[in-house]
MIMARLUM-298588 format. One record per residue (C-alpha): residue number from 0; residue in one letter; chain; x negated, y negated, z. Coordinates in Angstrom, 2 decimals. Example, Ala and Ser with C-alpha at 12.3 -4.5 7.8 and 13.67 -1.06 7.14 Angstrom:
<site 0 'A' 'A' <-12.30 4.50 7.80>>;
<site 1 'S' 'A' <-13.67 1.06 7.14>>;
END
This chain:
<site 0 'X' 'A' <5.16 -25.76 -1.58>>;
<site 1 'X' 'A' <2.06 -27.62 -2.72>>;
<site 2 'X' 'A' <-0.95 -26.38 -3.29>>;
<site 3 'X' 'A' <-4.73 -28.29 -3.77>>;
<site 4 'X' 'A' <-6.83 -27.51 -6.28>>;
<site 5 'X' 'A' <-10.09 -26.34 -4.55>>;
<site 6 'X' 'A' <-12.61 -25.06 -7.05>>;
<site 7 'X' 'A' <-11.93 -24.08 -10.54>>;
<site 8 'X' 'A' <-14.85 -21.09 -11.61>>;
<site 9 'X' 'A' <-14.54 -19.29 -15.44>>;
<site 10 'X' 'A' <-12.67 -16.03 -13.45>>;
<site 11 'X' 'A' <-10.55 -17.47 -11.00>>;
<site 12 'X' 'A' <-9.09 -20.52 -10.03>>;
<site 13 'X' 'A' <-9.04 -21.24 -6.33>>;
<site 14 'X' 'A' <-6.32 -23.30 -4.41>>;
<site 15 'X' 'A' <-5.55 -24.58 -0.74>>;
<site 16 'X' 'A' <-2.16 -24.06 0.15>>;
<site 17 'X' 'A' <-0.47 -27.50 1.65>>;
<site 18 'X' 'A' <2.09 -25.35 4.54>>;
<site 19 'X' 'A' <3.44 -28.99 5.65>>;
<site 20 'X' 'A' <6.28 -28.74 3.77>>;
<site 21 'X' 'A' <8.90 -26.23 3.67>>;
<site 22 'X' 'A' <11.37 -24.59 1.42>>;
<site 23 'X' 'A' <14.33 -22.76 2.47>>;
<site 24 'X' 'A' <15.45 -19.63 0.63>>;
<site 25 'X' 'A' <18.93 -18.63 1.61>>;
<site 26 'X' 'A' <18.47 -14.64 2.38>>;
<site 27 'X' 'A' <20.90 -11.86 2.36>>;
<site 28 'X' 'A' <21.52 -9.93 5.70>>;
<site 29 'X' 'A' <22.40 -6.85 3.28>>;
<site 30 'X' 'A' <19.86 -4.91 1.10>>;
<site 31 'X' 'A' <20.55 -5.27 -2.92>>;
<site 32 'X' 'A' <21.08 -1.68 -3.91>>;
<site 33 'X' 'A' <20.09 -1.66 -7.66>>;
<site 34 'X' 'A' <23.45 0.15 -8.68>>;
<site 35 'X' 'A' <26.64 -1.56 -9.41>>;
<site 36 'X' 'A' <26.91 -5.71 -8.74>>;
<site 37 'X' 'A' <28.72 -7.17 -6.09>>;
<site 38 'X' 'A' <29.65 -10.49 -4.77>>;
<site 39 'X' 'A' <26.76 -11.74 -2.48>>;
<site 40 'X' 'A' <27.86 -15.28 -1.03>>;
<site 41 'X' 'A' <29.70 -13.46 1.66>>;
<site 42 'X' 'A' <26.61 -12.21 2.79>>;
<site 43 'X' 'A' <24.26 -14.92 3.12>>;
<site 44 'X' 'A' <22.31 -15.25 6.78>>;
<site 45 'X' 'A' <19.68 -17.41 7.20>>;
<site 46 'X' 'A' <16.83 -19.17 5.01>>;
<site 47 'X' 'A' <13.12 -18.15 4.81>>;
<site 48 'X' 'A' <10.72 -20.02 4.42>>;
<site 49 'X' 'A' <7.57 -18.73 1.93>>;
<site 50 'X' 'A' <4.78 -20.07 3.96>>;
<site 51 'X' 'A' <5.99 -18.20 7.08>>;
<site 52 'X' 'A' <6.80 -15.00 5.44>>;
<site 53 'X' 'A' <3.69 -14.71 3.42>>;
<site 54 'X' 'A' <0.90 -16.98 5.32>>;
<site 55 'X' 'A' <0.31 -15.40 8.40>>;
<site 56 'X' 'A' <-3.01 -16.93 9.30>>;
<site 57 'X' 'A' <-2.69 -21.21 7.79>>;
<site 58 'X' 'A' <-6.38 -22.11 8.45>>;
<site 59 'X' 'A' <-7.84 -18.93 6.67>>;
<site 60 'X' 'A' <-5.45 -18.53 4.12>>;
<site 61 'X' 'A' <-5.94 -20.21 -0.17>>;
<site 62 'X' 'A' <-4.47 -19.09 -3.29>>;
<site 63 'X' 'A' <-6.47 -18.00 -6.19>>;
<site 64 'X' 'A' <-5.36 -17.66 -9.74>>;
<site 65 'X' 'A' <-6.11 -14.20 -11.15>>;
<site 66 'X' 'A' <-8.25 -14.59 -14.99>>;
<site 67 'X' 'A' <-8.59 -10.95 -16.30>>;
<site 68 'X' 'A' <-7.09 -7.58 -15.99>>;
<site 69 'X' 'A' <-9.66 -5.76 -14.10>>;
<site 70 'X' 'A' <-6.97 -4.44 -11.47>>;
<site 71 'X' 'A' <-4.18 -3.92 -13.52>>;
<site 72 'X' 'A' <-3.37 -0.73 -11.83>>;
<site 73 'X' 'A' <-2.72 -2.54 -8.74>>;
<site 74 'X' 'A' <-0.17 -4.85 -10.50>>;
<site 75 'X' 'A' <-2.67 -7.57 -10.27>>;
<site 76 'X' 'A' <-2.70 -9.43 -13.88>>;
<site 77 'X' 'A' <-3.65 -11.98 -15.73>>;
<site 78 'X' 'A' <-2.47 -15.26 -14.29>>;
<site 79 'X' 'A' <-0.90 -14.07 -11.53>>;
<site 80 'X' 'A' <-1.23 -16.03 -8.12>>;
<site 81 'X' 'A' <-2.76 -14.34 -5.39>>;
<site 82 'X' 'A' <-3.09 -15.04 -1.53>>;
<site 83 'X' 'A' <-5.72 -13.76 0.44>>;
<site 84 'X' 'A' <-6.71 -14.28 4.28>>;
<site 85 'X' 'A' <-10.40 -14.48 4.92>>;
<site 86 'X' 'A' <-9.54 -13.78 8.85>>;
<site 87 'X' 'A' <-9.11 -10.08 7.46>>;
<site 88 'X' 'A' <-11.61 -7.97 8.41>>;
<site 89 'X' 'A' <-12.37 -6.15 5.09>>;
<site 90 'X' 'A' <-12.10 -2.50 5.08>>;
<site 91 'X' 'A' <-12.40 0.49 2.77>>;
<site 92 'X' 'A' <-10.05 0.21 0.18>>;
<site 93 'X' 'A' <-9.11 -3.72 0.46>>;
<site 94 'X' 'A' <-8.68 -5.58 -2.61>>;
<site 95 'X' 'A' <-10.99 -8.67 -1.82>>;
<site 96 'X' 'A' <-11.84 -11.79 -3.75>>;
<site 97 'X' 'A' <-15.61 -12.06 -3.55>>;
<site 98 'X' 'A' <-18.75 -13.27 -5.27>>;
<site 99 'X' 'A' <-21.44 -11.18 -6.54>>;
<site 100 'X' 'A' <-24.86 -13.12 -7.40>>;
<site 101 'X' 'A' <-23.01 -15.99 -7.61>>;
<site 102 'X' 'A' <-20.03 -14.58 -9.86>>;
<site 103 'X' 'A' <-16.09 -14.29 -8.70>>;
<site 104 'X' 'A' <-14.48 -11.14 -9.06>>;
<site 105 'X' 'A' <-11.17 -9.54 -7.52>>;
<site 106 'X' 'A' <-12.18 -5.46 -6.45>>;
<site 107 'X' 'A' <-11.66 -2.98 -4.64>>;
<site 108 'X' 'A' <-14.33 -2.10 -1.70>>;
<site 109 'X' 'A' <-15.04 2.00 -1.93>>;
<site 110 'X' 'A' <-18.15 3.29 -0.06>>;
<site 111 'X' 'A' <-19.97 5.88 -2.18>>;
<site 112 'X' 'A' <-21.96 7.18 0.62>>;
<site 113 'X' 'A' <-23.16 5.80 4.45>>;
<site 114 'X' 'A' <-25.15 2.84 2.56>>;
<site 115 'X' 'A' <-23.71 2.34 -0.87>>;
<site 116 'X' 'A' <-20.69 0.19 -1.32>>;
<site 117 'X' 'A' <-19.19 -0.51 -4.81>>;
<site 118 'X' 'A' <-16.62 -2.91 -5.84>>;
<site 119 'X' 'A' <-13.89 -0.75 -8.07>>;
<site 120 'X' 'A' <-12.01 -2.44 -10.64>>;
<site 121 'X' 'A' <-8.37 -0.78 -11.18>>;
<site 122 'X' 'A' <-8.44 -0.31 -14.08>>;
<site 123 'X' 'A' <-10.61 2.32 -16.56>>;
<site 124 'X' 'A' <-11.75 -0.25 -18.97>>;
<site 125 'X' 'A' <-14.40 -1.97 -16.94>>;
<site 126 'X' 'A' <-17.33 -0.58 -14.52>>;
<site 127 'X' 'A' <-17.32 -0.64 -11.16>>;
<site 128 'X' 'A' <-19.87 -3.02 -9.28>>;
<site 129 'X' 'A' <-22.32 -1.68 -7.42>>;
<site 130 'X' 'A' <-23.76 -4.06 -4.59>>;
<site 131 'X' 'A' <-27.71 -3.29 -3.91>>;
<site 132 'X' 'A' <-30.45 -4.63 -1.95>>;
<site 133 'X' 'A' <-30.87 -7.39 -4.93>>;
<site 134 'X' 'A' <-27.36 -8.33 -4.98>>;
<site 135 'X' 'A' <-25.61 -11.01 -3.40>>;
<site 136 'X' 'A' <-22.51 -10.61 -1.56>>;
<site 137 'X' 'A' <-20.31 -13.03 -0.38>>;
<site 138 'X' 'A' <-17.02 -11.85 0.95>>;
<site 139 'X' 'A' <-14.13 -14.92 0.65>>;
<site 140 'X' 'A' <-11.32 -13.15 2.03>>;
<site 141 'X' 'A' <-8.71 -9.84 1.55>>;
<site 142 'X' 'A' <-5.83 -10.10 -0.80>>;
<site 143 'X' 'A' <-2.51 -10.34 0.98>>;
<site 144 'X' 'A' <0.22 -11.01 -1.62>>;
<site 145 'X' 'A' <0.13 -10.87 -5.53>>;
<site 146 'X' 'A' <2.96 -12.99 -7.00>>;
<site 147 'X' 'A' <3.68 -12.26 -11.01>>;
<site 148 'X' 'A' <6.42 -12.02 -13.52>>;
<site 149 'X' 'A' <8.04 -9.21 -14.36>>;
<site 150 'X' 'A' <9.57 -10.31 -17.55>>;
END
């Protein structure tokens, strides 16, 4: 898969995903139980294809790569790759890649009370956001998928 560079801010780096092409994964038709190994050949069934299984919605749907470690606690880190659909409507608790007076950030959406919303980072080293009357808020889109190392 390809992606497109689409704008390149100090906290984020934003990409268009090219779904045109396709790579196919051979997948197992058996779960991998994490105990002893076995011989898995035997149990190959089909291919998947990445952009199917994790781009549900092509024409709402970019790549942004994470700067920071503001959400940590949500195994979101530093460089990882996330995807996120701005068809999603955004709801309490959605991780969502916004910008606030003209500044990305990757947060959670929590509602203090009836009128107050705040954008939570995951993580206790840095404040949460809150959005006023003074602030501006522009949504881009809900985070679908994080994609990181674990090694």
């Amino acid at each position: 898969m390809k992606i497109i560079r689409l704008h390149k801010p100090p906290t984020i780096e934003i990409y268009l995903p090219d779904t045109s092409t396709e790579v196919k994964i051979p997948i197992l038709i058996e779960s991998i139980k994490a105990g002893f190994p076995s011989p898995a050949d035997d149990y190959i069934e089909d291919t998947l294809d990445l952009n199917q299984y994790l781009i549900k919605n092509k024409s709402s749907t970019f790549f942004a790569k994470v700067k920071g470690n503001s959400m940590n606690h949500s195994n979101i880190f530093n460089e990882d790759i996330l995807i996120i659909d701005k068809s999603i409507q955004p709801i309490i608790g959605s991780i969502l890649v916004c910008s606030i007076n003209g500044e990305f950030t990757i947060k959670r959406v929590k509602r203090v009370n009836s009128k107050k919303i705040v954008l939570m980072p995951d993580n206790p080293d840095f404040p949460p956001l809150e959005i006023d009357d003074k602030s501006t808020l522009d949504i881009w889109g809900v985070v679908t998928y994080s994609i990181h190392r674990h090694f």
